[in-house]
N, C-alpha and C positions, 0 to 999 in steps of 0.2 A: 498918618498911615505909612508914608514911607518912609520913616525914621523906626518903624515898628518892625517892616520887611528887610530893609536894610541888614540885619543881623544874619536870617530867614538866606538872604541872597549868596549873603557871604560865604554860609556855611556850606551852602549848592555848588559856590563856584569851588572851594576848599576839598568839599566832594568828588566832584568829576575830575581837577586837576588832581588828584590822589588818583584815580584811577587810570586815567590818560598816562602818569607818570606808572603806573603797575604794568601796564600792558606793554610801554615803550621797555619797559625792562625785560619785560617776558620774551617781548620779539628781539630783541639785542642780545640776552642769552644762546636763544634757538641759531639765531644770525651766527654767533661766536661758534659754536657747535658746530654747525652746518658748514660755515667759512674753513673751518680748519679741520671738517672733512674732506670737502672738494678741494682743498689744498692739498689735502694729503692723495685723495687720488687722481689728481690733475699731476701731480708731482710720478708717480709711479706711472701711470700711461704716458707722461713724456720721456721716462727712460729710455733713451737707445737700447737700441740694438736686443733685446728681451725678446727669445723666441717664445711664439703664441702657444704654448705648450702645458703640461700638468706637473710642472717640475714647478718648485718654491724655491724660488732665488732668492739669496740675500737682502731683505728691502733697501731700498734708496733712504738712505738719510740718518740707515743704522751706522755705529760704528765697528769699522773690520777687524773682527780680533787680530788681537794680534801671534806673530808667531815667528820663530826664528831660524835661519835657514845657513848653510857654509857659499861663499862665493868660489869663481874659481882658483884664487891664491888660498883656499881655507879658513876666512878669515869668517867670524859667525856675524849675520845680521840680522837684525830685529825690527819690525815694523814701525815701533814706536821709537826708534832711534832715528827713523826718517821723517818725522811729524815736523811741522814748521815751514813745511813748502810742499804744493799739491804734487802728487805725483800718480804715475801709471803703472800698475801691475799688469804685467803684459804678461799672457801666460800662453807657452808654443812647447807643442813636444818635437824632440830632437829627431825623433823618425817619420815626423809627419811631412809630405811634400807641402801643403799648402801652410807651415808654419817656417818655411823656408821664405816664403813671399813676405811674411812680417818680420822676420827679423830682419830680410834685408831693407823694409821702410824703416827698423827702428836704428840701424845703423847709419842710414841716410840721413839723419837728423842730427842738425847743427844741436850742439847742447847750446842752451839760452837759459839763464835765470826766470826771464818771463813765461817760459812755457811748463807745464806738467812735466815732473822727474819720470823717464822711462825706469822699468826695474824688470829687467826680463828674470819670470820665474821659467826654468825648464822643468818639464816633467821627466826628462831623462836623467842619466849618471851623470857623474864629472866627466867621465871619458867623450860621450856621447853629445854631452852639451859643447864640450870644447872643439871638436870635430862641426858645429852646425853653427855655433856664435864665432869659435876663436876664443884671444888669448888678450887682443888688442880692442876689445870695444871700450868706448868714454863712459859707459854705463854700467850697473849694477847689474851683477850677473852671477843669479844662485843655479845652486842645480838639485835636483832630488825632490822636487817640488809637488812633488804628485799628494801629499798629505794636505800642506798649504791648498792646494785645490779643491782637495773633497772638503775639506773644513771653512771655504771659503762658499760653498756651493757652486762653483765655477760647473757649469750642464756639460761644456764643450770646452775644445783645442783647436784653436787659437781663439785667445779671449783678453780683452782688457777690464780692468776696473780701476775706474779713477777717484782717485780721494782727495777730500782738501785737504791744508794744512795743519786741520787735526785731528784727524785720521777715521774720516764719516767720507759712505761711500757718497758719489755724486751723480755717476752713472758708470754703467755696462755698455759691453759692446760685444758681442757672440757672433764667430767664424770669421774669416780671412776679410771680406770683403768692406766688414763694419771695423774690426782693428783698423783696418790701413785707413780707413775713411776718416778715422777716430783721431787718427795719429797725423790726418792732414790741417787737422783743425786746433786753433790753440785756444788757451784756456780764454781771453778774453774777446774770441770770434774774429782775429786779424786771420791774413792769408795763411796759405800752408807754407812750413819750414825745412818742407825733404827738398830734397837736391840727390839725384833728379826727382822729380814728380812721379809719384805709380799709379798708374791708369788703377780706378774700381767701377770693377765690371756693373753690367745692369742687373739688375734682381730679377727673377721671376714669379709674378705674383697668378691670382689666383682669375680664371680667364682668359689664360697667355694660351697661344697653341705650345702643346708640349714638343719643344726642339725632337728632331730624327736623332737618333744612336749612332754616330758612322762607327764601323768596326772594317778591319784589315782583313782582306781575305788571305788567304795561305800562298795567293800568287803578288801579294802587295797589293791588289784592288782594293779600294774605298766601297764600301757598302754603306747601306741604312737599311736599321731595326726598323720594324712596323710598328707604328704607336696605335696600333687597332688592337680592341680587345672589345670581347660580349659582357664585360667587368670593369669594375674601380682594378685599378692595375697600378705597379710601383715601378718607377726607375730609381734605381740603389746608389748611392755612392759611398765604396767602403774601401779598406786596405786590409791586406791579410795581417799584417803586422799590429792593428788596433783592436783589442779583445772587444771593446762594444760595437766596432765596426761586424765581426762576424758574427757575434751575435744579434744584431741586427737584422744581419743577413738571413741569418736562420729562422731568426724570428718572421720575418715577410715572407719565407718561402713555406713556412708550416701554416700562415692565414690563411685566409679562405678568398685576398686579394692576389691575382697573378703579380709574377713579378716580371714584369717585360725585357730590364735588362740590369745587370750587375756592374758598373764601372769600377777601375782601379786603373792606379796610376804603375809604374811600375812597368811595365810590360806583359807578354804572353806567361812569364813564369810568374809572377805577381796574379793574374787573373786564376792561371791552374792552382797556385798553393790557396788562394781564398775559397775558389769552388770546394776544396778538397774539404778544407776545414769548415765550412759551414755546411757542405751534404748539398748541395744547390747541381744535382742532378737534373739534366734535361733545361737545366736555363741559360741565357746567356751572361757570360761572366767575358768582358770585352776588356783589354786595357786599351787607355784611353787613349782614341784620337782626334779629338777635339769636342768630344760630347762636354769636358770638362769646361772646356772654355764655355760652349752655349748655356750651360744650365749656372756655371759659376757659384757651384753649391760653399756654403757660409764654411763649415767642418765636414769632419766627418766623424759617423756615419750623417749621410744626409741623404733623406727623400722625399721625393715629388709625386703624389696622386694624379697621377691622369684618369681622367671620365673614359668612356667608351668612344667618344668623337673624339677624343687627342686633344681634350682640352687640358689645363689644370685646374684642377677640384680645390685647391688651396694653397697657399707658400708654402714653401719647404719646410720641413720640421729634421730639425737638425740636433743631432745627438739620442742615445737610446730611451730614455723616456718618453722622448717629442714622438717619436716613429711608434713608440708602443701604445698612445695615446690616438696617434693616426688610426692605426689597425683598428684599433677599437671601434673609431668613430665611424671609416667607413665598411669593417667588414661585416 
């Protein structure tokens, strides 16, 4: 009898191990699948610096077209002529103040083989670049870049994007505060390499009490704005000289959210020429003195939802699609 079943057993165990080996396959596929799903979105939610917004940036991990641009001697360069060593596309327009603050971290830096190549793109002229970088930086320095941006999907000004050495993005880094943070850190996580050191400000997230407005009065007194309102309400950061800053502006003032206050840097004639240009009758349009520093907005335009208690409703949304995406969500 058991020389009979014997066969009978064999075939059973031949059985089940065929099927035990089908399922391990099946789950090992799904696994493969799944694995290099959540790789792939573990990989984009730890991109820096990605404002939370309805704008589609560039994915992480694609490679950045390429495109070619004149430096300030005239000479033409090409992205793919820089492949072979990771580098920074650092991108600042020559009229913005707070792209003032990045160039002069990306000038502070010792050039080092070991670290990420700086490549400051300007979105200004030649004139207007050489006037904001100079004539004597160690780095690559185009101008007229404003095309390289839109075709890069770059949202904002000042922005970095770093690539590796063969020319696939790796991460982003959107407004002033995330460049500089970006530019202290090197590629394989040793210390920072500016000399000197540039303080980055703290962020405001969503929760914060919303900082007071100080504004100058006409006799030089320090004031503050009331962050009280019966509504979701906006403090603005824009510059008359930035077309999506004024339109920005315009755009929050025709919502159905108040706009509490309108900052620019620049001075009293910098606040009149942007009232003017965006129609922002009966608000205030303050130039800045020191609101800048407390709220430490990424670019511009940038703004902050405050609730009716002065709280913040959410982080800053910085650039005009992030702001038009705000409105939406809480008007």
């Amino acid at each position: 009898m058991t020389s009979r079943s014997a066969p009978r057993f064999r075939l059973v165990d031949a059985v089940l191990g065929a099927a035990v080996a089908g399922v391990a396959w099946v789950q090992y596929r799904q696994f493969a699948a799944h694995g290099r799903a959540l790789l792939r979105i573990g990989r984009l939610e730890s991109a820096p610096g990605v404002p939370d917004s309805g704008w589609d940036p560039l994915p992480i991990g694609s490679v950045v077209p390429d495109f070619a641009a004149r430096d300030l001697a005239g000479e033409t360069i090409r992205l793919t002529d820089l492949r072979g060593s990771e580098i920074d596309l650092v991108f600042v327009d020559p009229d913005d103040p707070l792209s003032f603050d990045v160039v002069a971290a990306v000038q502070s830096l010792e050039p080092s083989p070991d670290d990420p190549r700086p490549v400051l793109v300007s979105t200004g002229s030649r004139d207007a670049t050489r006037r904001c970088i100079g004539d004597d930086s160690p780095f690559i320095v185009v101008h007229d870049g404003m095309v390289i941006a839109q075709r890069l999907e770059v949202p904002a000004v000042p922005a970095t994007y770093r690539l590796d050495s063969s020319g696939y993005l790796v991460a982003m880094h959107i407004g002033v505060a995330e460049v500089v943070s970006n530019l202290h850190t090197r590629a394989h996580g040793a210390g920072p390499r500016l000399v000197p050191p540039v303080t980055v400000p703290q962020r405001l997230v969503a929760g914060d009490v919303a900082p007071a407005v100080p504004t100058t009065g006409a006799d030089g007194s320090i004031t503050y704005l009331s962050m009280e309102s019966d509504r979701p309400s906006i403090v603005l950061f824009a510059d008359p000289d930035h077309d999506a800053a004024v339109r920005a502006a315009a755009s929050v003032h025709e919502s159905a959210m108040d706009l509490l206050a309108v900052v620019t840097q620049g001075g009293p004639d910098a606040a009149e020429r942007l009232a003017r240009a965006a129609g922002l009758d009966g608000v205030d349009v303050v130039a800045d003195c020191g609101a800048w520093d407390r709220y430490a907005p990424l670019g511009v335009p940038a703004a902050f939802a405050v609730g009716s208690n002065g709280v913040l409703l959410r982080s800053e949304a910085t650039g005009l699609a992030a702001i038009t995406d705000l409105l939406e969500e809480f008007s």
